[in-house]
mmCIF file of the C-alpha atoms, coordinates in Angstrom:
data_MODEL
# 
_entry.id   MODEL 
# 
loop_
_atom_site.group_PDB 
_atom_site.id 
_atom_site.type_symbol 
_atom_site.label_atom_id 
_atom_site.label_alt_id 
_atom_site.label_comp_id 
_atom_site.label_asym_id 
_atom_site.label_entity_id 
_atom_site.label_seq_id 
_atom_site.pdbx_PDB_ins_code 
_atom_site.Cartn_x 
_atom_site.Cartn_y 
_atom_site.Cartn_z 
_atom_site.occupancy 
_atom_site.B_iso_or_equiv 
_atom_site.pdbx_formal_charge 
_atom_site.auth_seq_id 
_atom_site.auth_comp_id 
_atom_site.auth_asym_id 
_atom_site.auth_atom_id 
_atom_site.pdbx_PDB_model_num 
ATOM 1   C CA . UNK A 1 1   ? 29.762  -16.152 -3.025   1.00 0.00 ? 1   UNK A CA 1 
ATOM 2   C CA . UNK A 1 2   ? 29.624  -16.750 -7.106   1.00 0.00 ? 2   UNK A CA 1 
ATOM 3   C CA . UNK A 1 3   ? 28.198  -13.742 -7.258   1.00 0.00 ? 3   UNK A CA 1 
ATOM 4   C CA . UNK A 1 4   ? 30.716  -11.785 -5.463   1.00 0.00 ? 4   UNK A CA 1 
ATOM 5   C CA . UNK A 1 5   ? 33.349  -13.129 -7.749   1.00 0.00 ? 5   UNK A CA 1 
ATOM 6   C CA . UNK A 1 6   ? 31.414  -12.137 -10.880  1.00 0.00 ? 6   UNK A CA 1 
ATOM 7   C CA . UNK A 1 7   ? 31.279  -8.584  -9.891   1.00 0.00 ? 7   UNK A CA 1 
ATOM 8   C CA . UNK A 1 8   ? 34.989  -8.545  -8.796   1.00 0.00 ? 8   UNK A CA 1 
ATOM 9   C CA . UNK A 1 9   ? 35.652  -9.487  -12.462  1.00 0.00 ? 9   UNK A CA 1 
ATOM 10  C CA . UNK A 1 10  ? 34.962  -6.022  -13.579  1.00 0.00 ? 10  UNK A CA 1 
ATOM 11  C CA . UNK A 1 11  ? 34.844  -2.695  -12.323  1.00 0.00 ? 11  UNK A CA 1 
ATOM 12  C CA . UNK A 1 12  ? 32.178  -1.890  -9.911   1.00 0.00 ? 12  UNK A CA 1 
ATOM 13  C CA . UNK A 1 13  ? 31.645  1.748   -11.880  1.00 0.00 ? 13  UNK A CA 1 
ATOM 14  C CA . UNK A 1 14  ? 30.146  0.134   -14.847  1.00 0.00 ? 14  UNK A CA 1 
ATOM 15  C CA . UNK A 1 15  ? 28.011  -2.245  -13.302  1.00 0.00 ? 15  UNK A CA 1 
ATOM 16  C CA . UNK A 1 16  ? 24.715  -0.466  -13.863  1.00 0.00 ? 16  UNK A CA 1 
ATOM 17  C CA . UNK A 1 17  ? 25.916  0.245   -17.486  1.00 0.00 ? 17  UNK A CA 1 
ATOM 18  C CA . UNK A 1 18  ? 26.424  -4.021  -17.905  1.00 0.00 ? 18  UNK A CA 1 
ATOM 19  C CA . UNK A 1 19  ? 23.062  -4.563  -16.510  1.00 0.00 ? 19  UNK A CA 1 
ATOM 20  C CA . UNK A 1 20  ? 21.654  -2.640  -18.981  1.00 0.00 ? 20  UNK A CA 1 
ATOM 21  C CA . UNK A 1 21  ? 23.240  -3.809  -21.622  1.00 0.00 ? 21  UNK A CA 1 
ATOM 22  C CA . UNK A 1 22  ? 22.649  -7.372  -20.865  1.00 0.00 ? 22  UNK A CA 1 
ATOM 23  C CA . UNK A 1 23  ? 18.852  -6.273  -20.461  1.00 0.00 ? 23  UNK A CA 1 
ATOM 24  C CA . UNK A 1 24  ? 19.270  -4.802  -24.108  1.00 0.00 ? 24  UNK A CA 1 
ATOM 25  C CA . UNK A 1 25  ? 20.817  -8.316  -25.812  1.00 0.00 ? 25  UNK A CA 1 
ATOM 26  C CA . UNK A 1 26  ? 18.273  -10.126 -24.096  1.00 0.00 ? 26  UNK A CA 1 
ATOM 27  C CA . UNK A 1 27  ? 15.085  -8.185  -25.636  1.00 0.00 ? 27  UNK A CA 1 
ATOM 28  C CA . UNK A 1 28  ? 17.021  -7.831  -29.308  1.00 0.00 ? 28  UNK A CA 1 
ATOM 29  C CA . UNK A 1 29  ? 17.108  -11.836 -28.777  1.00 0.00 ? 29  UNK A CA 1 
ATOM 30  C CA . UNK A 1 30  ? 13.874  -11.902 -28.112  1.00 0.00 ? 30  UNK A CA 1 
ATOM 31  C CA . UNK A 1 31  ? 12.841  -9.803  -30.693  1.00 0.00 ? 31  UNK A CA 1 
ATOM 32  C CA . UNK A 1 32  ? 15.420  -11.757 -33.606  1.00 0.00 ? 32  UNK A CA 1 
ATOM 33  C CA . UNK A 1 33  ? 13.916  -14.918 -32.117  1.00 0.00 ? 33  UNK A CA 1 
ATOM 34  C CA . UNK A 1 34  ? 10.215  -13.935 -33.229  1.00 0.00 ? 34  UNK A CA 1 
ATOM 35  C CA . UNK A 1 35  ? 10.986  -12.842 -36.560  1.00 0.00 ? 35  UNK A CA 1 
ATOM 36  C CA . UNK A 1 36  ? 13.176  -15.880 -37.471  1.00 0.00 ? 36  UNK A CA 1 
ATOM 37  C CA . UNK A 1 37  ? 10.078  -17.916 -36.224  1.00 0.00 ? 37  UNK A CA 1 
ATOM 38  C CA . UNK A 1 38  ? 7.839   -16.505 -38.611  1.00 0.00 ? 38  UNK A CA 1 
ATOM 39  C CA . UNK A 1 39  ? 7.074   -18.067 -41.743  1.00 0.00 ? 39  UNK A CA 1 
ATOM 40  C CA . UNK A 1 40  ? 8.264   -16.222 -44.797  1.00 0.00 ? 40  UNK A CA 1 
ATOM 41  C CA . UNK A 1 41  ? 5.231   -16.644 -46.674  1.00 0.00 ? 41  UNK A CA 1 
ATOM 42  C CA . UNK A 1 42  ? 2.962   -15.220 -43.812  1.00 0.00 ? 42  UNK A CA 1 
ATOM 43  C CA . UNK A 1 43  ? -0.396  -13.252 -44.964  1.00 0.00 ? 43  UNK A CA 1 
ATOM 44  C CA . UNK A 1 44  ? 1.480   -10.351 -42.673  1.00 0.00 ? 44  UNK A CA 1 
ATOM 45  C CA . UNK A 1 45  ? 3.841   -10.270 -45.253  1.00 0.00 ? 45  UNK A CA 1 
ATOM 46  C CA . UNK A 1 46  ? 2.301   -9.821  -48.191  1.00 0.00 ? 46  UNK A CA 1 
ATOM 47  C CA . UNK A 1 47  ? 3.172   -6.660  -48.847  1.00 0.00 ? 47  UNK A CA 1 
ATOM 48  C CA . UNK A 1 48  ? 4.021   -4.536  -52.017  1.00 0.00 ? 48  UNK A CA 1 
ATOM 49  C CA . UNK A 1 49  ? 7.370   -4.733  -53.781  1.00 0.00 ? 49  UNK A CA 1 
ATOM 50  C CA . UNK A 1 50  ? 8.417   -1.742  -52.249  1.00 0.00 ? 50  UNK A CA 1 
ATOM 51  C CA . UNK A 1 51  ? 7.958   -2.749  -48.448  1.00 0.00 ? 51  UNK A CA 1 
ATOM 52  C CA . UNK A 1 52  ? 9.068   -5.654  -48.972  1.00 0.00 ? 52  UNK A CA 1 
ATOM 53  C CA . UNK A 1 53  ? 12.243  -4.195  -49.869  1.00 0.00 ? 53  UNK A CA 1 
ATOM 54  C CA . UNK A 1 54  ? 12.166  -1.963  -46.965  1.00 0.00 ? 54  UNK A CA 1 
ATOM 55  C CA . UNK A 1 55  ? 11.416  -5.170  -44.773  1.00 0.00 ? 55  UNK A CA 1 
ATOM 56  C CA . UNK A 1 56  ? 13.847  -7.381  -46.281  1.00 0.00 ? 56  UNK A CA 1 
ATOM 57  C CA . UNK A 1 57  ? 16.627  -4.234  -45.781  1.00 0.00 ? 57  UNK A CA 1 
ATOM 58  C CA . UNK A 1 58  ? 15.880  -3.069  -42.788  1.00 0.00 ? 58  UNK A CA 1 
ATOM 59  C CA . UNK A 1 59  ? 16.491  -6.797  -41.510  1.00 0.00 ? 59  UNK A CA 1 
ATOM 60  C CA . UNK A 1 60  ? 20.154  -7.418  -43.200  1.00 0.00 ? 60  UNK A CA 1 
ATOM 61  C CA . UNK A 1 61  ? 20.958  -3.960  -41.966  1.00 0.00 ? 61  UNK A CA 1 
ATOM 62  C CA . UNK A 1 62  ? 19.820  -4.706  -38.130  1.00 0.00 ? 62  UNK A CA 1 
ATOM 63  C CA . UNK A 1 63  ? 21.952  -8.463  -38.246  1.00 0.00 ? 63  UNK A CA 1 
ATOM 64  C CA . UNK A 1 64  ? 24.928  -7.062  -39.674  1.00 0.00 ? 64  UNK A CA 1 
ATOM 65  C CA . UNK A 1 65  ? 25.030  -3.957  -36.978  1.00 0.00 ? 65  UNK A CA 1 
ATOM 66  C CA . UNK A 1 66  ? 24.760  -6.606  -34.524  1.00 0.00 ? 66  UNK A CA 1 
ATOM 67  C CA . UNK A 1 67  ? 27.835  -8.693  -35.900  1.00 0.00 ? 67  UNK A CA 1 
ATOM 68  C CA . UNK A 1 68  ? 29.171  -5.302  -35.903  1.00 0.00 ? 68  UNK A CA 1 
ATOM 69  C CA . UNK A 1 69  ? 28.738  -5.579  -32.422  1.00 0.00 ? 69  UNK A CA 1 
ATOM 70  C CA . UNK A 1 70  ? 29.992  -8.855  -32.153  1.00 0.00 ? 70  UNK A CA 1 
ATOM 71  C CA . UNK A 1 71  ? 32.618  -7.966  -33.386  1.00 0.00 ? 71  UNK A CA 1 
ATOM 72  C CA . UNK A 1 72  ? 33.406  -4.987  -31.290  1.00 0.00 ? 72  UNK A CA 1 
ATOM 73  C CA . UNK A 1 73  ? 32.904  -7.378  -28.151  1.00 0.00 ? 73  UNK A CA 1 
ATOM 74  C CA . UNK A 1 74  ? 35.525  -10.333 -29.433  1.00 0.00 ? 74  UNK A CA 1 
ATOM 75  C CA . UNK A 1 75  ? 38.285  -7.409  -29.975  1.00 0.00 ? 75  UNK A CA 1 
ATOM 76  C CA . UNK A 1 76  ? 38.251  -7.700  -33.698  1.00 0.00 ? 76  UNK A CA 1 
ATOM 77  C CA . UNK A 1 77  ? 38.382  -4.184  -35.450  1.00 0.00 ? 77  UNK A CA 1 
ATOM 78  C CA . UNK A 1 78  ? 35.294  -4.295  -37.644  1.00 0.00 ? 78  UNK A CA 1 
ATOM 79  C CA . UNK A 1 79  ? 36.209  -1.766  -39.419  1.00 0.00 ? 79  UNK A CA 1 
ATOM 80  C CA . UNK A 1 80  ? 39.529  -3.960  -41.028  1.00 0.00 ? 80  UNK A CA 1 
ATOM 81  C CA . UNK A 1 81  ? 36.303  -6.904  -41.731  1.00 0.00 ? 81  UNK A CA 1 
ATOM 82  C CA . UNK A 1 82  ? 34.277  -7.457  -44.649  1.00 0.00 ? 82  UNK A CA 1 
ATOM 83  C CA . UNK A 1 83  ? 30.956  -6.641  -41.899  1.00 0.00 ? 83  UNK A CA 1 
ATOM 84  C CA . UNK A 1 84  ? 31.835  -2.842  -43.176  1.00 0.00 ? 84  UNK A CA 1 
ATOM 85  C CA . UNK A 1 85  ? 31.701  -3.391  -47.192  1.00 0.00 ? 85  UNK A CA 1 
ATOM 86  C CA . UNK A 1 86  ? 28.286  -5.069  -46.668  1.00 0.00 ? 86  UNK A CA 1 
ATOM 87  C CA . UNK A 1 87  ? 27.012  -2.345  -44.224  1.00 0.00 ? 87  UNK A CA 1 
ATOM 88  C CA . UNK A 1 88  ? 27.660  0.232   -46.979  1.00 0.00 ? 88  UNK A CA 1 
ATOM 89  C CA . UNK A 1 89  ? 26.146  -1.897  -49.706  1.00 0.00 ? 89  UNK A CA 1 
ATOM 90  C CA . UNK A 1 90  ? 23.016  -2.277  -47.817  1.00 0.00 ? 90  UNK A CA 1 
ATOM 91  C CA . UNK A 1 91  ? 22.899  1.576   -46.879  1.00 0.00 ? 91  UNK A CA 1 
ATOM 92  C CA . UNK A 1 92  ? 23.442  1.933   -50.925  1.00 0.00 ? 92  UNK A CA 1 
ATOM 93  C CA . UNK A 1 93  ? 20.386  -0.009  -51.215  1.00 0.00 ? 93  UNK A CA 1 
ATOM 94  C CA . UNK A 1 94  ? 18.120  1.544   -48.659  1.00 0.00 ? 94  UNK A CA 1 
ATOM 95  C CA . UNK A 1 95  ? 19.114  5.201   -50.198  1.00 0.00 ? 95  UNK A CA 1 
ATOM 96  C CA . UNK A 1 96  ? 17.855  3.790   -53.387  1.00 0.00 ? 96  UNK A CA 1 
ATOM 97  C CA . UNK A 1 97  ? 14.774  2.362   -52.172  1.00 0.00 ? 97  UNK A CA 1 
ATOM 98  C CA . UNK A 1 98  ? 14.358  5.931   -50.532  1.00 0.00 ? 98  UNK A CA 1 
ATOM 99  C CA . UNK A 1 99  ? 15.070  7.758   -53.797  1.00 0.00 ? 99  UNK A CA 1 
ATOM 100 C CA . UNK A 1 100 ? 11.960  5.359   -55.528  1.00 0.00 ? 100 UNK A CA 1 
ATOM 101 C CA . UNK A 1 101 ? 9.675   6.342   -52.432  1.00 0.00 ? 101 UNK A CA 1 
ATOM 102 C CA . UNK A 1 102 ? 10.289  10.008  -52.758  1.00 0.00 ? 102 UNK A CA 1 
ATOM 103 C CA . UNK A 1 103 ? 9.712   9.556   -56.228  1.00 0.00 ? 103 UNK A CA 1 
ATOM 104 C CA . UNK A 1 104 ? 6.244   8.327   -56.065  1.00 0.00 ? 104 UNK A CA 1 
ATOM 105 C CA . UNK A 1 105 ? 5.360   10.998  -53.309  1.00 0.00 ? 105 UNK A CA 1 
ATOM 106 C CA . UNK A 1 106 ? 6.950   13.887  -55.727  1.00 0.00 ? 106 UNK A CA 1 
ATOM 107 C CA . UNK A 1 107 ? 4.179   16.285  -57.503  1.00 0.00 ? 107 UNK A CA 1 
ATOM 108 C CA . UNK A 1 108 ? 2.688   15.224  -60.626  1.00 0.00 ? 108 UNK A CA 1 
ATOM 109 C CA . UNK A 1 109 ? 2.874   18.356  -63.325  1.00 0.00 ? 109 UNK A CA 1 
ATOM 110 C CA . UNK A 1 110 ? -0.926  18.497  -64.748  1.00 0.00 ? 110 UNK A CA 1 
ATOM 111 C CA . UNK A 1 111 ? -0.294  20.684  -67.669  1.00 0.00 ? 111 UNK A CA 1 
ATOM 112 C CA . UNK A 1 112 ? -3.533  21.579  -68.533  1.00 0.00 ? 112 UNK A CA 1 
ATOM 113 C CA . UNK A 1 113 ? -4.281  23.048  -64.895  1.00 0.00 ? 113 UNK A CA 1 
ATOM 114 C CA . UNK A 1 114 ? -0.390  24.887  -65.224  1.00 0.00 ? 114 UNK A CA 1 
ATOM 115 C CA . UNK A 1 115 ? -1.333  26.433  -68.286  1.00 0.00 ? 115 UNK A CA 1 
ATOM 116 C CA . UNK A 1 116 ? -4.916  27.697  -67.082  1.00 0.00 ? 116 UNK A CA 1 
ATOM 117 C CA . UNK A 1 117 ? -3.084  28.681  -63.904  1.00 0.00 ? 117 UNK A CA 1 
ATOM 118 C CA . UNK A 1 118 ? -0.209  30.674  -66.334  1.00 0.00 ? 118 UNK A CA 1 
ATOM 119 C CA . UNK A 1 119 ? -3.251  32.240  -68.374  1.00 0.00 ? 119 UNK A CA 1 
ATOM 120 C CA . UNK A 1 120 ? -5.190  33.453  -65.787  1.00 0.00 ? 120 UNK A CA 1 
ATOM 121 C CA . UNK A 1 121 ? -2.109  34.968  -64.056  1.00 0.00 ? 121 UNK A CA 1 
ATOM 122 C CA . UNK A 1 122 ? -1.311  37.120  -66.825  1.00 0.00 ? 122 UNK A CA 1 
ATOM 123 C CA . UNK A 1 123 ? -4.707  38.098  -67.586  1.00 0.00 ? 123 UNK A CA 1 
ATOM 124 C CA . UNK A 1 124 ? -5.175  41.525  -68.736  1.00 0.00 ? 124 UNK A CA 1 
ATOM 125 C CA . UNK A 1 125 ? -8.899  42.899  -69.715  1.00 0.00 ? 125 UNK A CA 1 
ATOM 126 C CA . UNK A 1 126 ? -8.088  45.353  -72.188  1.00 0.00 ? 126 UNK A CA 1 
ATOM 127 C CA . UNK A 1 127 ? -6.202  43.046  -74.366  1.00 0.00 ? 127 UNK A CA 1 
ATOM 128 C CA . UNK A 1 128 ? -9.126  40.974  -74.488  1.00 0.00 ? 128 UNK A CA 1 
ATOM 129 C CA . UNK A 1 129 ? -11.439 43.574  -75.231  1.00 0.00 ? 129 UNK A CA 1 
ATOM 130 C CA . UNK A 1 130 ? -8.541  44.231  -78.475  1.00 0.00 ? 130 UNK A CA 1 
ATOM 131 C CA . UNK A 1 131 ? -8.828  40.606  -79.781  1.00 0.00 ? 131 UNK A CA 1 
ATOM 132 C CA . UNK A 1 132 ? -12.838 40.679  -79.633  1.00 0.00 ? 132 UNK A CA 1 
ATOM 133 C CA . UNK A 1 133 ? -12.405 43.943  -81.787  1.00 0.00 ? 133 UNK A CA 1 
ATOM 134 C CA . UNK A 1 134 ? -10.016 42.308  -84.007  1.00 0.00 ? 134 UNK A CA 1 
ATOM 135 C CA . UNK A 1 135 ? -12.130 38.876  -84.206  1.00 0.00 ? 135 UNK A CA 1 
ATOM 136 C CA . UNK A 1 136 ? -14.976 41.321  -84.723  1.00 0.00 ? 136 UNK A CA 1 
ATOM 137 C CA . UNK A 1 137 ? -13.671 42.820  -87.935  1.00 0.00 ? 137 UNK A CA 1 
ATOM 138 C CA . UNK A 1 138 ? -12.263 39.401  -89.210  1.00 0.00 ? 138 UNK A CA 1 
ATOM 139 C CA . UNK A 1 139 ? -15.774 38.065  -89.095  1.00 0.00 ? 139 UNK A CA 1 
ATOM 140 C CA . UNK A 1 140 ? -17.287 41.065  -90.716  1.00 0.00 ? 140 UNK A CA 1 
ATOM 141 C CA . UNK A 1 141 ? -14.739 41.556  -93.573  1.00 0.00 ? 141 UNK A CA 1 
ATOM 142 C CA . UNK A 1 142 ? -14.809 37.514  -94.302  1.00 0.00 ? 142 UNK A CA 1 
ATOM 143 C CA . UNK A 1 143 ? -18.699 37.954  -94.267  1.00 0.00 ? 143 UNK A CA 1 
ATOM 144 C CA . UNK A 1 144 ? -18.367 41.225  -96.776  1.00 0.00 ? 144 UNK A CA 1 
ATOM 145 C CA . UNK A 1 145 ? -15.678 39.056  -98.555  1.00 0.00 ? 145 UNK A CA 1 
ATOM 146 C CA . UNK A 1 146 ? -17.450 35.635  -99.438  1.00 0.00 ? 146 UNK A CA 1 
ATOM 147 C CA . UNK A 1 147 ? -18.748 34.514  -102.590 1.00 0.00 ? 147 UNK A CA 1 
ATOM 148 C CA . UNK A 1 148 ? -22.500 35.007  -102.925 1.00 0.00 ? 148 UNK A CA 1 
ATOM 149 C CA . UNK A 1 149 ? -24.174 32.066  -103.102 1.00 0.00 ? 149 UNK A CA 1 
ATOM 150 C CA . UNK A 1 150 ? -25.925 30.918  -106.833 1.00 0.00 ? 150 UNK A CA 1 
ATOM 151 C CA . UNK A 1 151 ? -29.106 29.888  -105.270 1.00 0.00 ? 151 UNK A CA 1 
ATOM 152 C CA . UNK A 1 152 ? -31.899 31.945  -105.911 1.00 0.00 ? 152 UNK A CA 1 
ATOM 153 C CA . UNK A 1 153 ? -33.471 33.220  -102.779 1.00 0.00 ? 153 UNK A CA 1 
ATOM 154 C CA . UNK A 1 154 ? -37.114 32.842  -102.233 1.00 0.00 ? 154 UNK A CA 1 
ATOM 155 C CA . UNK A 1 155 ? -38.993 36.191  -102.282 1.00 0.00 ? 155 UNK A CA 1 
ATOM 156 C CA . UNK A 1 156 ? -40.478 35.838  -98.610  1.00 0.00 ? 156 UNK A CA 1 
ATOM 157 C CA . UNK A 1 157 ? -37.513 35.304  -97.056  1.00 0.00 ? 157 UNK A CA 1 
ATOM 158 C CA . UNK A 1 158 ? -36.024 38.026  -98.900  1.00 0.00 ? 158 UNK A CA 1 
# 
């Protein structure tokens, strides 16, 4: 008969929709219960500045969404609370911490391999064949052009 009178209390429509929700708090409990029970300094959590922020984020975020939530059920307007300022702050934070990770996954420039990549591109084979011709003659007029040397030279190498 206690039973009759709890489902009296609301409207029979949204029964199924109560049920789940109640099956929802009861696993995010469940779930908030085994993270609070772990020890902060756990060999699972040593992890790298980086995740750690991630981790330490993506935990503030999930408790204030459910005092959001709280909220919501108590018939207080979160959005008049201070629950809203922090939400944003913490989303400030995890686009940060997503601008660092893209960071470290953007391209590195290698310049040497750009500029071999530049050169080759623009390759052409008959204005190499004009520099050897032109690095030709430089090397046979500086030849023609250099001081003799004042050694004697030895008559069978001559």
């Amino acid at each position: 008969m206690a039973e009759d009178n709890r489902v009296e209390d609301y409207p029979h429509e949204i029964h199924e929709q109560l049920t789940s929700f109640d099956s929802s708090v009861s696993s995010v409990k469940a779930m908030l219960d085994q993270l609070i029970s772990m020890p902060r300094n756990d060999p699972l959590l040593k992890l790298d500045p980086l995740d750690q922020a991630k981790l330490d984020l993506m935990s503030a975020y999930a408790l204030n969404s459910l005092f959001w939530m709280y909220l919501v059920t108590q018939g207080v307007n979160p959005r008049d609370h201070g629950i809203k300022q922090e939400l944003e702050r913490i989303r400030t934070y995890m686009n940060r911490v997503k601008e660092i990770t893209d960071k470290k996954k953007a391209a590195r420039l290698n310049k040497g391999a750009a500029a071999r990549f530049v050169r080759n591109a623009l390759y052409d084979a008959e204005e190499k064949e004009s520099r050897k011709k032109t690095a030709s003659k430089k090397t046979v007029d500086s030849v023609s052009d250099a001081p003799q040397s004042k050694r004697p030279k030895h008559e069978r190498w001559s």
